[in-house]
N, CA, C and O atoms as a Maestro MAE file, in Angstrom:
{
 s_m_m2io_version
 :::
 2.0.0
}

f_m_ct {
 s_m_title
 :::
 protein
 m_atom[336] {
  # First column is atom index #
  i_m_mmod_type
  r_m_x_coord
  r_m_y_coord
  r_m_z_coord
  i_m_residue_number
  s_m_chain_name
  s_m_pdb_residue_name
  s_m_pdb_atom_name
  i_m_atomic_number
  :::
  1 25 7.506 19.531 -1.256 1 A "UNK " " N  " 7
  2 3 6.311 18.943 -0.680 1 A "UNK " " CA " 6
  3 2 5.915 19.719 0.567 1 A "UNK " " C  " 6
  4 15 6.672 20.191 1.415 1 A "UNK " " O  " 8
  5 25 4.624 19.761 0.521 2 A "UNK " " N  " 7
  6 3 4.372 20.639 1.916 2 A "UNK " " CA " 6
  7 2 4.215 19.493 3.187 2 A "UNK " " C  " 6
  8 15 4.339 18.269 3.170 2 A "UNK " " O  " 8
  9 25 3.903 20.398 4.238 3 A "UNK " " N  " 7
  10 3 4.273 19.459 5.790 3 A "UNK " " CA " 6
  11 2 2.991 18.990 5.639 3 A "UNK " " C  " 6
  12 15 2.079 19.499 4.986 3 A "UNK " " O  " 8
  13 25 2.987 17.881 6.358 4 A "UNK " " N  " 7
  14 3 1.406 17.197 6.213 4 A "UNK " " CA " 6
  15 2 1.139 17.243 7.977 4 A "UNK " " C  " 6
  16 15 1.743 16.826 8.965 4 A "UNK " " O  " 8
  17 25 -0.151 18.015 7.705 5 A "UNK " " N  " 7
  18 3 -1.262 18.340 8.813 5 A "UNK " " CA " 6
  19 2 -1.286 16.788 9.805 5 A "UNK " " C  " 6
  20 15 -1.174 15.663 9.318 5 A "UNK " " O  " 8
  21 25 -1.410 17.011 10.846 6 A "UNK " " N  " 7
  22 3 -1.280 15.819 11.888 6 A "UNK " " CA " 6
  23 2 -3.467 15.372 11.545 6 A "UNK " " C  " 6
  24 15 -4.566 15.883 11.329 6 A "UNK " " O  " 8
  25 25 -2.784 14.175 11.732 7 A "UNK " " N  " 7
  26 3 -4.304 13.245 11.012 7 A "UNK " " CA " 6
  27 2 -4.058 11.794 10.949 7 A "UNK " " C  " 6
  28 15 -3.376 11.000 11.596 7 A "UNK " " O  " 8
  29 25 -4.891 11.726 9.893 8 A "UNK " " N  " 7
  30 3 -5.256 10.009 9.560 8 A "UNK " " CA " 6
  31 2 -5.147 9.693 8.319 8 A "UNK " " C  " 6
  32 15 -6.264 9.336 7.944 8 A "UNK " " O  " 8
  33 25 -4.538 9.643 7.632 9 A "UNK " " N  " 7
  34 3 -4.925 9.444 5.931 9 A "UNK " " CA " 6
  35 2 -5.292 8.196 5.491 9 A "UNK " " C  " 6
  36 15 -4.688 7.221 5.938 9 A "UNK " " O  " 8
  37 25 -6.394 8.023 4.496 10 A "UNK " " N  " 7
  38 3 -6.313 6.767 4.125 10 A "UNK " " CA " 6
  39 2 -6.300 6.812 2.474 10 A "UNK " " C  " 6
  40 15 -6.863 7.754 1.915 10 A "UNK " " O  " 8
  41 25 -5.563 5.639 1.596 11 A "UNK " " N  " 7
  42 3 -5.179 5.881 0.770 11 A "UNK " " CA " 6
  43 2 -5.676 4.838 -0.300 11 A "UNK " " C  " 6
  44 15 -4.601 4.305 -0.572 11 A "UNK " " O  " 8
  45 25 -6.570 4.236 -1.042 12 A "UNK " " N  " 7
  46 3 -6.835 3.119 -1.903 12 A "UNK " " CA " 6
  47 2 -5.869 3.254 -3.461 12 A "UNK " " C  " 6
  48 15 -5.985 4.011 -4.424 12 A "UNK " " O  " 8
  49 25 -4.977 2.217 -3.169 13 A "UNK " " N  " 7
  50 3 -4.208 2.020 -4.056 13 A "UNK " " CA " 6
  51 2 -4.969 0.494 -5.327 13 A "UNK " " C  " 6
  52 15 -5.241 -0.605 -4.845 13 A "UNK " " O  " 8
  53 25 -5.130 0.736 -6.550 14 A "UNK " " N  " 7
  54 3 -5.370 -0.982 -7.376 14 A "UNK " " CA " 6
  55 2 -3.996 -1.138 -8.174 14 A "UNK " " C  " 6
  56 15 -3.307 -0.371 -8.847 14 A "UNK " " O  " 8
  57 25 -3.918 -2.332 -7.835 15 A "UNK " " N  " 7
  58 3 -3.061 -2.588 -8.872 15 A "UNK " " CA " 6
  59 2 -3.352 -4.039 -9.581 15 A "UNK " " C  " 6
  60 15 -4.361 -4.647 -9.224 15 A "UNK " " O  " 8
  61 25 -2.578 -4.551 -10.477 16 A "UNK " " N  " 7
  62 3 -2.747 -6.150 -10.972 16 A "UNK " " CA " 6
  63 2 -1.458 -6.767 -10.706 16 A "UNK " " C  " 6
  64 15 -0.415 -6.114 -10.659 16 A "UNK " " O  " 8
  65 25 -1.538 -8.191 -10.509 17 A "UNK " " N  " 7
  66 3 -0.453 -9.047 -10.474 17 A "UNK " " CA " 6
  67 2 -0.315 -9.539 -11.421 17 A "UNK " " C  " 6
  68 15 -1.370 -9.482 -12.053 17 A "UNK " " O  " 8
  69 25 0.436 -10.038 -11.942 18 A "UNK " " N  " 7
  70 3 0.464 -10.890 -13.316 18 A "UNK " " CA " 6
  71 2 1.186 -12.617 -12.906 18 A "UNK " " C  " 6
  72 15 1.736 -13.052 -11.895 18 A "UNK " " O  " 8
  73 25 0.873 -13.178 -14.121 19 A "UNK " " N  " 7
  74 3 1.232 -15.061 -13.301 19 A "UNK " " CA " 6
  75 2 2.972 -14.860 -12.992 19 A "UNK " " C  " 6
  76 15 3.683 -15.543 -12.255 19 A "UNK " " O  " 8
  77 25 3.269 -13.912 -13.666 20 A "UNK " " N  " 7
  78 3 4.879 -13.846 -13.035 20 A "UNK " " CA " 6
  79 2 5.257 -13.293 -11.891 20 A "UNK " " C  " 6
  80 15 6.416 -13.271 -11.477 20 A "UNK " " O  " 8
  81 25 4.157 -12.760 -11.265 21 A "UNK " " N  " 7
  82 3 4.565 -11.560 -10.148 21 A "UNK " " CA " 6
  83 2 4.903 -10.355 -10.225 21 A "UNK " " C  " 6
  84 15 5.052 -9.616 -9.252 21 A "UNK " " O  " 8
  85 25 5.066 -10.028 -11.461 22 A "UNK " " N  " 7
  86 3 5.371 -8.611 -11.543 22 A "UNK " " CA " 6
  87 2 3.694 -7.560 -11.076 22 A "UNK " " C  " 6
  88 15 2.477 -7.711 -10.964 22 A "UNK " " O  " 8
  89 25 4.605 -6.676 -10.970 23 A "UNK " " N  " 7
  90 3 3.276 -5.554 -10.460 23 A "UNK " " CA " 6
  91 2 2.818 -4.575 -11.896 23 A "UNK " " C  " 6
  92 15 3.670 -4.029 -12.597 23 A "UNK " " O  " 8
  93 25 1.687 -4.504 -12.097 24 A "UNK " " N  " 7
  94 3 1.136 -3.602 -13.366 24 A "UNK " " CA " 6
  95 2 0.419 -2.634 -13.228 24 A "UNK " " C  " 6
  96 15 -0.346 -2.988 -12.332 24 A "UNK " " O  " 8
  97 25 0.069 -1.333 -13.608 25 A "UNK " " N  " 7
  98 3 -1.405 -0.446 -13.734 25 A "UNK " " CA " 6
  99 2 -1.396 0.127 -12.154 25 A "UNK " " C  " 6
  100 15 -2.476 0.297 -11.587 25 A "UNK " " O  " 8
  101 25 -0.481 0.335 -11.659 26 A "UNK " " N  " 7
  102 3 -0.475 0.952 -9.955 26 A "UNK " " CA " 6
  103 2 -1.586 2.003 -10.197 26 A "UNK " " C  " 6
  104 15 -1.751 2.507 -11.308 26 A "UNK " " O  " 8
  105 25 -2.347 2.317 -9.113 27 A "UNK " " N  " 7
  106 3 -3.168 3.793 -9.819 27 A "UNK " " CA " 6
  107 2 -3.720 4.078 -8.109 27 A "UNK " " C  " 6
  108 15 -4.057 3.110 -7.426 27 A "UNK " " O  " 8
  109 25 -3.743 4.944 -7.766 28 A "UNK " " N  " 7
  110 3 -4.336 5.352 -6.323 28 A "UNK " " CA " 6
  111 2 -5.887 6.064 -6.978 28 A "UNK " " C  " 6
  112 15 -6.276 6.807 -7.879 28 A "UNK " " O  " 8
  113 25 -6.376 5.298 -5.892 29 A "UNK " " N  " 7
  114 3 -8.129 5.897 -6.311 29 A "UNK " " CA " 6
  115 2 -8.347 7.132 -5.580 29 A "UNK " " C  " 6
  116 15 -9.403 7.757 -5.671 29 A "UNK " " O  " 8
  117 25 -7.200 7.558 -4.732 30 A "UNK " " N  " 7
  118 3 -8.088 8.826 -3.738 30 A "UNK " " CA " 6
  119 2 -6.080 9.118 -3.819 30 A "UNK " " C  " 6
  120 15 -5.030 8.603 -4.200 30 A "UNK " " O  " 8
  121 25 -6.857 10.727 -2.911 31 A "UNK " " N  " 7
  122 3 -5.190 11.181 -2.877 31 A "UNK " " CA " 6
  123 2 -5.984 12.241 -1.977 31 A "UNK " " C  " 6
  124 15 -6.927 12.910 -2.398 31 A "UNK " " O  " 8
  125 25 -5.339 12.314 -0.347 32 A "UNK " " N  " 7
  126 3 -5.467 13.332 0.406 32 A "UNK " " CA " 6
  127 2 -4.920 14.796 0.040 32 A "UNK " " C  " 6
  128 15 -5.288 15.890 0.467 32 A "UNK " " O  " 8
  129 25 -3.819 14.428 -0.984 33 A "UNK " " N  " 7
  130 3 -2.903 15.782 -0.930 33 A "UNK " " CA " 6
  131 2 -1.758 15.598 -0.089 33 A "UNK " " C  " 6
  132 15 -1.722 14.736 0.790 33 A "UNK " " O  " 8
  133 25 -0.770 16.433 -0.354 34 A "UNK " " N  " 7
  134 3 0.569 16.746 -0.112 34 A "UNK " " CA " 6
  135 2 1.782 15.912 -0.642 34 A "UNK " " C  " 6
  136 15 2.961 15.969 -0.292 34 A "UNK " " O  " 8
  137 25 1.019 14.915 -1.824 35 A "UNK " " N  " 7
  138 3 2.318 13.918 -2.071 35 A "UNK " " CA " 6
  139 2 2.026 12.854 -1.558 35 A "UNK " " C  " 6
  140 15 2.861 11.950 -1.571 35 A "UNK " " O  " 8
  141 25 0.537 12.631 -0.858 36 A "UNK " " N  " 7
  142 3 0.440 10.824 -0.372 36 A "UNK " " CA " 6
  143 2 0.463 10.134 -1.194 36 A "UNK " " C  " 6
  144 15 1.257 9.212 -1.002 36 A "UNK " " O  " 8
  145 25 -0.030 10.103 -2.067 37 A "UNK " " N  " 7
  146 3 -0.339 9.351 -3.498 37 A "UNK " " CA " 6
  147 2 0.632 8.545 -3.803 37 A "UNK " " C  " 6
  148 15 0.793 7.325 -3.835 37 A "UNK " " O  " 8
  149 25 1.168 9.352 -3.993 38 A "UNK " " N  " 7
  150 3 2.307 9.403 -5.148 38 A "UNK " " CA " 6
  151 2 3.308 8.487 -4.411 38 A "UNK " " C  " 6
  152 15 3.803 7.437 -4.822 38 A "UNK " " O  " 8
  153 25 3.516 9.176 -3.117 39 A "UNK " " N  " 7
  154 3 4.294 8.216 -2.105 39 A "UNK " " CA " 6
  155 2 4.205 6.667 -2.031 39 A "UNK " " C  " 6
  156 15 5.028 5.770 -2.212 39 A "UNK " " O  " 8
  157 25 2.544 6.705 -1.607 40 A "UNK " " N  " 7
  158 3 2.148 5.721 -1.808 40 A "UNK " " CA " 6
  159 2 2.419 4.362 -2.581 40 A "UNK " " C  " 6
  160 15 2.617 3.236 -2.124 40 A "UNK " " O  " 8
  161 25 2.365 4.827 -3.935 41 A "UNK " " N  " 7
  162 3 2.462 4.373 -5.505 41 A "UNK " " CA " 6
  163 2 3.975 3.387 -5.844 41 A "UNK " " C  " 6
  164 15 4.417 2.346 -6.331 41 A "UNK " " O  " 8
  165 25 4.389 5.018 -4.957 42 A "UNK " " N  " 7
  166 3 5.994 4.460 -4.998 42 A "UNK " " CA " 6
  167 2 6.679 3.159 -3.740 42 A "UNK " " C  " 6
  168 15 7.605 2.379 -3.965 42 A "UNK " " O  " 8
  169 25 6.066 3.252 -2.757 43 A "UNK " " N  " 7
  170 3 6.162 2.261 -2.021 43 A "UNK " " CA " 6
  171 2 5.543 0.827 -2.198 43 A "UNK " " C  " 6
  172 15 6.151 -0.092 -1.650 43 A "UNK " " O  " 8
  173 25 4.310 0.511 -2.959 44 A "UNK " " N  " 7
  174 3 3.675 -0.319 -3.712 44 A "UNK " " CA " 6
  175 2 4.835 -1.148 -4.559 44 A "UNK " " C  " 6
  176 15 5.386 -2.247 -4.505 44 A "UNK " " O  " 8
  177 25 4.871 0.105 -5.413 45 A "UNK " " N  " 7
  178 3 5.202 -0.330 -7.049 45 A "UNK " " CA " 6
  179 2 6.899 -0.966 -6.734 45 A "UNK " " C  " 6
  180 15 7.398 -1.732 -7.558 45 A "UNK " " O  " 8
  181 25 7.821 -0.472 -5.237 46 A "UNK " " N  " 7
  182 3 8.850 -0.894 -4.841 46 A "UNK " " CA " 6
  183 2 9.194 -2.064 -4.741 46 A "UNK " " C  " 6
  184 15 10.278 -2.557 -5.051 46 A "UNK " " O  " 8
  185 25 7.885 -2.772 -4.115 47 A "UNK " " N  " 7
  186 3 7.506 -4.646 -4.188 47 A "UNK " " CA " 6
  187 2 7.861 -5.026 -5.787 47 A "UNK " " C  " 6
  188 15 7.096 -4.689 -6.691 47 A "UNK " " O  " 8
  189 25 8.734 -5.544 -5.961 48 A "UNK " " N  " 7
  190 3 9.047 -5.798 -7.729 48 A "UNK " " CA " 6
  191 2 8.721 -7.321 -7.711 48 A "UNK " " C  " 6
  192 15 8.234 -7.747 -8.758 48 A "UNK " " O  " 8
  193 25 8.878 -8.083 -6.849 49 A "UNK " " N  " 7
  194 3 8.624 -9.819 -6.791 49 A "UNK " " CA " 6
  195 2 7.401 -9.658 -6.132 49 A "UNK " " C  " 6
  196 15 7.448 -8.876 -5.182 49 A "UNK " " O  " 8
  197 25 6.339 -10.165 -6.362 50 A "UNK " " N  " 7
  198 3 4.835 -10.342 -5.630 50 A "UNK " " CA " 6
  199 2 4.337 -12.034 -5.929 50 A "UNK " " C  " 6
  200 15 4.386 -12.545 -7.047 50 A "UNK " " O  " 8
  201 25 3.891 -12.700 -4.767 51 A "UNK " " N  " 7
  202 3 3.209 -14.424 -4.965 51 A "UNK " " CA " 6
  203 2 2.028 -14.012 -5.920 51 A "UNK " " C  " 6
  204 15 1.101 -13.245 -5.659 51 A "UNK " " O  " 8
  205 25 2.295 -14.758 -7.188 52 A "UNK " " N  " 7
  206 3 0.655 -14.753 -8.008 52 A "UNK " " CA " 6
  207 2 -0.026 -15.292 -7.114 52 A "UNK " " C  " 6
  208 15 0.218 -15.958 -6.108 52 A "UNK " " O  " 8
  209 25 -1.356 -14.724 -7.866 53 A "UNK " " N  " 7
  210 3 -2.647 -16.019 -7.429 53 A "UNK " " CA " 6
  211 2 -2.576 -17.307 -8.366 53 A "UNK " " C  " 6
  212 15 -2.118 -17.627 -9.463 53 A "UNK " " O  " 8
  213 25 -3.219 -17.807 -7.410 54 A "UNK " " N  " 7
  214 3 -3.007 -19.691 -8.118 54 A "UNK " " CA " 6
  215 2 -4.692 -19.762 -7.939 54 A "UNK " " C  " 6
  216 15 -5.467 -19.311 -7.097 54 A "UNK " " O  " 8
  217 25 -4.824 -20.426 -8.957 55 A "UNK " " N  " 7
  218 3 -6.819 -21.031 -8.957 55 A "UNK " " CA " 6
  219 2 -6.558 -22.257 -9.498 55 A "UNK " " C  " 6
  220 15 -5.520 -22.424 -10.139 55 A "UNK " " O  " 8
  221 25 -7.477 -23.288 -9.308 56 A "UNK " " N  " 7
  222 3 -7.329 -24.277 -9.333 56 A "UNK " " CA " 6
  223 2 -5.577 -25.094 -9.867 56 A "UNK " " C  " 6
  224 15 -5.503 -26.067 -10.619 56 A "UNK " " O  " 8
  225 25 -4.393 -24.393 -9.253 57 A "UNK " " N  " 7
  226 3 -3.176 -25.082 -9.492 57 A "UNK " " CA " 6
  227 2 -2.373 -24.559 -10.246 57 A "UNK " " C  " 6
  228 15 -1.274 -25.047 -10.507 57 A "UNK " " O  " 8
  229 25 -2.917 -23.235 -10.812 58 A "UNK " " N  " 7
  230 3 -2.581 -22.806 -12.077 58 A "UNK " " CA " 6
  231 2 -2.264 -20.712 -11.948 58 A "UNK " " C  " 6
  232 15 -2.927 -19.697 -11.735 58 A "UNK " " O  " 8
  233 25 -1.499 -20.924 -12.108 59 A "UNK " " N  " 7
  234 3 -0.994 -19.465 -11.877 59 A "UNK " " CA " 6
  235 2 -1.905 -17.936 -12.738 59 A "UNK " " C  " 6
  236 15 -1.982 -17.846 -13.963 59 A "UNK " " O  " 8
  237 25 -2.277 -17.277 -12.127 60 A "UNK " " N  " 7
  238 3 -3.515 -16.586 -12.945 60 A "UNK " " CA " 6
  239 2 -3.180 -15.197 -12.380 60 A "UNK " " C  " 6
  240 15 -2.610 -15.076 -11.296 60 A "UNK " " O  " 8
  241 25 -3.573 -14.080 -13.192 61 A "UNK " " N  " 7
  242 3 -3.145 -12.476 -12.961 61 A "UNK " " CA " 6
  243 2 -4.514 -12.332 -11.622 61 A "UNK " " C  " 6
  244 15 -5.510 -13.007 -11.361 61 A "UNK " " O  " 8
  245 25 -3.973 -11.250 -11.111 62 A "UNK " " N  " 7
  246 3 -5.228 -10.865 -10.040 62 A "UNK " " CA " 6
  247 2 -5.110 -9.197 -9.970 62 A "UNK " " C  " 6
  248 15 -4.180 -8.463 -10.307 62 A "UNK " " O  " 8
  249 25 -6.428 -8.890 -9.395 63 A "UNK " " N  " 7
  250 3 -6.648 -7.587 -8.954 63 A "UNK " " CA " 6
  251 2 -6.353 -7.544 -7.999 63 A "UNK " " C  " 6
  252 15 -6.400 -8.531 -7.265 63 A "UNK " " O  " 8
  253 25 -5.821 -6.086 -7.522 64 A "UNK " " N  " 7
  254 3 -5.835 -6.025 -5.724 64 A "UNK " " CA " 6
  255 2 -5.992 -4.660 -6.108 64 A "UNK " " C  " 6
  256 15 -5.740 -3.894 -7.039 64 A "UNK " " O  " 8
  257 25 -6.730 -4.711 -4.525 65 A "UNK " " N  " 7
  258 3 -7.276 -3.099 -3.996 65 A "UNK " " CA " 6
  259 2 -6.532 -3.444 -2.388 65 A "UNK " " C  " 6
  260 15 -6.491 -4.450 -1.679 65 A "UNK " " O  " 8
  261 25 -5.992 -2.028 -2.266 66 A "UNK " " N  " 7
  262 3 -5.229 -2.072 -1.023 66 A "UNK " " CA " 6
  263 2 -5.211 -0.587 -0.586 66 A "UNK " " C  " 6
  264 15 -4.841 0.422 -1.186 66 A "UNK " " O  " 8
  265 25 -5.715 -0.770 0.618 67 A "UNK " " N  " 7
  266 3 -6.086 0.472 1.344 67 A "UNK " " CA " 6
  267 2 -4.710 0.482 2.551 67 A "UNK " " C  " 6
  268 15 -4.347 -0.459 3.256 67 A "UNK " " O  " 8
  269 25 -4.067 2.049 2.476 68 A "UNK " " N  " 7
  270 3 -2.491 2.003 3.084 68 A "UNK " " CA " 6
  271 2 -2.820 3.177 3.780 68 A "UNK " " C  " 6
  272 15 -3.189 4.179 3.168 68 A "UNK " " O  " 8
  273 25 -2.672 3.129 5.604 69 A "UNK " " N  " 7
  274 3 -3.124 4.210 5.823 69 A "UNK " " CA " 6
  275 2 -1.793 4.940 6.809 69 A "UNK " " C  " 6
  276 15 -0.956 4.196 7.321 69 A "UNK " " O  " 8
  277 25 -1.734 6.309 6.974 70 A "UNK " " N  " 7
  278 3 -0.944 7.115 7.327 70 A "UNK " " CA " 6
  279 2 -1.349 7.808 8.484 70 A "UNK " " C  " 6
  280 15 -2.411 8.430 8.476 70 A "UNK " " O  " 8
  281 25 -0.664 7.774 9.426 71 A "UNK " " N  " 7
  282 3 -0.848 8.483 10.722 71 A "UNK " " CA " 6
  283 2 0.205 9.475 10.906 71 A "UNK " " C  " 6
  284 15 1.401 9.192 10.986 71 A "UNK " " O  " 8
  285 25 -0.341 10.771 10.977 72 A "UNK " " N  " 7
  286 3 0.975 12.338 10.702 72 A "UNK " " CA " 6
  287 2 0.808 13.022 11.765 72 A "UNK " " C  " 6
  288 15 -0.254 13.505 12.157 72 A "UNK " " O  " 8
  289 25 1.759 13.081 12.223 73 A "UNK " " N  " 7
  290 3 1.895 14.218 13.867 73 A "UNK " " CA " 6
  291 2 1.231 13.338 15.325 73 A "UNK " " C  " 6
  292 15 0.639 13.940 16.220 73 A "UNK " " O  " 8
  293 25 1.433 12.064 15.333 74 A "UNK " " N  " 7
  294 3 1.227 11.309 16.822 74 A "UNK " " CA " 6
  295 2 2.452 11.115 17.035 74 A "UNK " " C  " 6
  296 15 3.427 10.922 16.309 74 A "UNK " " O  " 8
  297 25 2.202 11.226 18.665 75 A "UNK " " N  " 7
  298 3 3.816 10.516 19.174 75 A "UNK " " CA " 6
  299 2 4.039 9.312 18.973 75 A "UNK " " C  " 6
  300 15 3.224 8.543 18.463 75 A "UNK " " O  " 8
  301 25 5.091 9.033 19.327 76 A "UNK " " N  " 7
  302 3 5.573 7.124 19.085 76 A "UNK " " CA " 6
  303 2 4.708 6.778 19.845 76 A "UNK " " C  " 6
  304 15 4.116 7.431 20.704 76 A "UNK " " O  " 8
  305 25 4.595 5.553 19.496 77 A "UNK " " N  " 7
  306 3 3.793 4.106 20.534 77 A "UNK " " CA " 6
  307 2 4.668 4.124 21.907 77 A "UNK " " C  " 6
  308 15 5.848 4.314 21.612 77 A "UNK " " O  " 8
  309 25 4.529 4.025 22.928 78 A "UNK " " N  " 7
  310 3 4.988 3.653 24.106 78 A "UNK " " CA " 6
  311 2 5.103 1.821 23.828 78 A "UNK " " C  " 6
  312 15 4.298 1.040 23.322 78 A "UNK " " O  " 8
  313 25 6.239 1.648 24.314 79 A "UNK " " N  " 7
  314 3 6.609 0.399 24.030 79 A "UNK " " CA " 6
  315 2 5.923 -0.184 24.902 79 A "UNK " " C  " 6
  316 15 5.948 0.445 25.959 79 A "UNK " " O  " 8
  317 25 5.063 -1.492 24.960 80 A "UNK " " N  " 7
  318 3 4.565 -1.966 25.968 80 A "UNK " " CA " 6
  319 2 5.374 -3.317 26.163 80 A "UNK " " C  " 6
  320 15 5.770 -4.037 25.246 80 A "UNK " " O  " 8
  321 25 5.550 -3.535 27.534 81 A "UNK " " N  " 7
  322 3 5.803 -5.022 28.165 81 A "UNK " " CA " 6
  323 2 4.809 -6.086 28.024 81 A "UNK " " C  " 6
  324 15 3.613 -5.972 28.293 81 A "UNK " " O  " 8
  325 25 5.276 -6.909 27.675 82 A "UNK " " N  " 7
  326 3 4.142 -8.570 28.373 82 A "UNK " " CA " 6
  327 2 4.951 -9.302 29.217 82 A "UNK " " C  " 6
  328 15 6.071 -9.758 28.983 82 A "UNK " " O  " 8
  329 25 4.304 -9.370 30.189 83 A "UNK " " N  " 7
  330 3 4.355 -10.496 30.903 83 A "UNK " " CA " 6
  331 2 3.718 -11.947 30.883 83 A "UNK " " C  " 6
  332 15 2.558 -12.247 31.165 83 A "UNK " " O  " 8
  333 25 4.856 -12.860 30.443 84 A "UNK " " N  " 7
  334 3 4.290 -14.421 30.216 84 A "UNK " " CA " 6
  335 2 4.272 -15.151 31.564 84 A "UNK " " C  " 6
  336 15 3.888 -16.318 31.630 84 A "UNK " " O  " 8
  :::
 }
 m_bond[335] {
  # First column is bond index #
  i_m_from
  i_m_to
  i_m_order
  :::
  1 1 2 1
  2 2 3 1
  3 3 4 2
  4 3 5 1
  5 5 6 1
  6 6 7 1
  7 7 8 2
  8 7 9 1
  9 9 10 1
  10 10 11 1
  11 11 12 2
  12 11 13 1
  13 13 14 1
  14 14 15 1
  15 15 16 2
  16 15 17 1
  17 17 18 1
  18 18 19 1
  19 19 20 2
  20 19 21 1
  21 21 22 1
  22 22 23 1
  23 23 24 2
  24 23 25 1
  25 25 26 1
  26 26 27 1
  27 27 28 2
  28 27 29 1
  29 29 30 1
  30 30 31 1
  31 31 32 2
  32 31 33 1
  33 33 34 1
  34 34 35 1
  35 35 36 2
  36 35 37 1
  37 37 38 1
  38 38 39 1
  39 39 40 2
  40 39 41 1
  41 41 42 1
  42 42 43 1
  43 43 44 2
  44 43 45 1
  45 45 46 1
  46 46 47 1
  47 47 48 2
  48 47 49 1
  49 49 50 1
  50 50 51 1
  51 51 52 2
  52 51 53 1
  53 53 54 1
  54 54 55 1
  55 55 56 2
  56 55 57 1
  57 57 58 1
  58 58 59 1
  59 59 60 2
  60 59 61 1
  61 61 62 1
  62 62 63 1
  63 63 64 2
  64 63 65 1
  65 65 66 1
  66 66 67 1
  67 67 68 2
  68 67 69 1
  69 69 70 1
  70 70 71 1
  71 71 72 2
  72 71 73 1
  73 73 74 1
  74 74 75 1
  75 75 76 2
  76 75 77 1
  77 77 78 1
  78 78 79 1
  79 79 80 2
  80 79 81 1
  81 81 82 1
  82 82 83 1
  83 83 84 2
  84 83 85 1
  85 85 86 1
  86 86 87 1
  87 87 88 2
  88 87 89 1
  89 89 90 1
  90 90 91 1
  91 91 92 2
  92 91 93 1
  93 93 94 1
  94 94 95 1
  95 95 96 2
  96 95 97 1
  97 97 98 1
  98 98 99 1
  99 99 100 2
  100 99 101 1
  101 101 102 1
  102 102 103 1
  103 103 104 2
  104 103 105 1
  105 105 106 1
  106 106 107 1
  107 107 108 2
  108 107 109 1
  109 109 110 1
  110 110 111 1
  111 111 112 2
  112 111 113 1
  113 113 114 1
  114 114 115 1
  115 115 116 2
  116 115 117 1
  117 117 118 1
  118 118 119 1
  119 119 120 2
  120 119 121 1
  121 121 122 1
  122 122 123 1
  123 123 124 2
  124 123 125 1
  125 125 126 1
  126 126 127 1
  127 127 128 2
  128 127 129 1
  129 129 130 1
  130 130 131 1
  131 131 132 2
  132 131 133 1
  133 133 134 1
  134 134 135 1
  135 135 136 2
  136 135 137 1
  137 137 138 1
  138 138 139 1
  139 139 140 2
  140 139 141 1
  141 141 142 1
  142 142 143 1
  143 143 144 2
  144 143 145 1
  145 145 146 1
  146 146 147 1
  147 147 148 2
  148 147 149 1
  149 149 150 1
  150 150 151 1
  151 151 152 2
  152 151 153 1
  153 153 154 1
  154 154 155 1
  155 155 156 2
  156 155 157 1
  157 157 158 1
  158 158 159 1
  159 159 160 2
  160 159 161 1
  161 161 162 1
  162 162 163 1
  163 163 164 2
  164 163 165 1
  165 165 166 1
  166 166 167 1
  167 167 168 2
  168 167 169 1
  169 169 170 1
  170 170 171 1
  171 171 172 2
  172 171 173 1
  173 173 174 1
  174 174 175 1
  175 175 176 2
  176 175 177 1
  177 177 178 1
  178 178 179 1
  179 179 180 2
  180 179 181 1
  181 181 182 1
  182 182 183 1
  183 183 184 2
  184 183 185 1
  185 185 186 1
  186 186 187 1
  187 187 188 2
  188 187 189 1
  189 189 190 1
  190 190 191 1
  191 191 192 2
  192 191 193 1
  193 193 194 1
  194 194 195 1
  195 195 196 2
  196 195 197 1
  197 197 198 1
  198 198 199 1
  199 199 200 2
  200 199 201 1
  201 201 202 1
  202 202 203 1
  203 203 204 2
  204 203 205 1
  205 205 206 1
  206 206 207 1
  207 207 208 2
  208 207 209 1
  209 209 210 1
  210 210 211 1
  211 211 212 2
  212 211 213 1
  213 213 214 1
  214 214 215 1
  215 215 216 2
  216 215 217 1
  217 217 218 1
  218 218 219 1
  219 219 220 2
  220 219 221 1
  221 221 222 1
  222 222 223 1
  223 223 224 2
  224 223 225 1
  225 225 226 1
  226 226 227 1
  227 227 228 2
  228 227 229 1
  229 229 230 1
  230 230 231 1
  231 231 232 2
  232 231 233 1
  233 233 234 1
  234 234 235 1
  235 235 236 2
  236 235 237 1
  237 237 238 1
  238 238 239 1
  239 239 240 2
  240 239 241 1
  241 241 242 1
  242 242 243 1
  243 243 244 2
  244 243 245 1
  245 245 246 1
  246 246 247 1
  247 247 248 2
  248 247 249 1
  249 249 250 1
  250 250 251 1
  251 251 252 2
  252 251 253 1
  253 253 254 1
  254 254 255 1
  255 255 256 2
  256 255 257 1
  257 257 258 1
  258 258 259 1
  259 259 260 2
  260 259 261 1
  261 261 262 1
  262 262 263 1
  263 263 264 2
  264 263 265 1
  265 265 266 1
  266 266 267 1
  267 267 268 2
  268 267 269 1
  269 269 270 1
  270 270 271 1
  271 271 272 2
  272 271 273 1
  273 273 274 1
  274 274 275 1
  275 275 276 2
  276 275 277 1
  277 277 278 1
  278 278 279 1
  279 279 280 2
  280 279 281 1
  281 281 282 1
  282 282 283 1
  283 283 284 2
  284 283 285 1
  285 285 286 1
  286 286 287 1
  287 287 288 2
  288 287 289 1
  289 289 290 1
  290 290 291 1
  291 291 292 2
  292 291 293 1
  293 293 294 1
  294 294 295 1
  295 295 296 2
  296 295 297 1
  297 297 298 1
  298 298 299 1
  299 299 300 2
  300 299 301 1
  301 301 302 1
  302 302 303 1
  303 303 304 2
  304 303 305 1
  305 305 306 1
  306 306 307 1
  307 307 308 2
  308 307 309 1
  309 309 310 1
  310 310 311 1
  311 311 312 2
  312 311 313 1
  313 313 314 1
  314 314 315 1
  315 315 316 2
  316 315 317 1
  317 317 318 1
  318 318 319 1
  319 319 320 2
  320 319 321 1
  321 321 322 1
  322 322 323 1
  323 323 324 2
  324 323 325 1
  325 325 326 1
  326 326 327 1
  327 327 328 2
  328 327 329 1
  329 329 330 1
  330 330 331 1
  331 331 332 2
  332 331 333 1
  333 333 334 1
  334 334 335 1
  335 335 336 2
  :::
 }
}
């Protein structure tokens, strides 16, 4: 895999749920390059238990579109304090 350029990636993953929770049809709609995709796909498709949707009481398959985005070459977050 090549090094990925410092940036922003954003990534639209669909997939379906089914009334059991399992995950089906993973498919990334965009792919920046270098292996996001795919990465992607694989971190998704890792979720093996997912909450169905329920409609009126009743357990039903659903679509999802899920946008997963990647930040490459920033430094860490500086930890911030709160004061209560």
């Amino acid at each position: 895999m090549d090094t990925i350029p410092p940036g922003i990636y954003g990534i639209t993953v669909i997939f379906i749920i089914d009334k059991k929770g399992c995950l089906t049809e993973v498919k990334a709609l965009n792919d920046p390059g270098y292996g996001l995709g795919i990465r992607v796909i694989r971190v998704i498709s890792g979720y093996e238990q997912w909450i169905p949707a329920e409609r009126n009481g009743r357990k039903v398959r659903a679509y999802r579109k899920q946008v997963v985005t990647i930040i490459s070459g920033k430094e860490k977050c500086k930890r911030s304090e709160f004061i209560l």
